[in-house]
C-alpha angles and dihedrals in degrees: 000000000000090000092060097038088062092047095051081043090055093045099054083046098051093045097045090051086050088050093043084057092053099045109046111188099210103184147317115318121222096274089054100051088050092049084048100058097036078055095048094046090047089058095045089057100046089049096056095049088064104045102049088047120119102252100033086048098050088047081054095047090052099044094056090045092050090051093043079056109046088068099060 
């Protein structure tokens, strides 16, 4: 039974390395490119909403003038 299982399992491998070889993906397509960049702005949205929040932006303010005040 093992025997046969490795054999199956050499087999899937050696096919799927012979079919990576026919279809080369070369790069993104259009669609990908445009999911990319609505997820990047997302992001980017997301992130400066936190960071200019009121909260966020006070730790962030303490945190600089602790460390403009630790050198003198």
């Amino acid at each position: 039974m093992y025997g046969r299982v490795c054999a199956r399992l050499r087999a899937l491998v050696w096919r799927a390395r012979a079919m990576r070889g026919v279809r080369s993906d070369a790069g993104m397509v259009t669609s990908e490119y445009a999911l990319g960049l609505v997820a990047a702005a997302g992001f980017a949205v997301v992130l400066y909403r936190v960071l200019t929040s009121g909260t966020v932006g006070a730790k962030l303010q303490s945190m600089v003038e602790k460390a403009l005040d630790a050198g003198m």
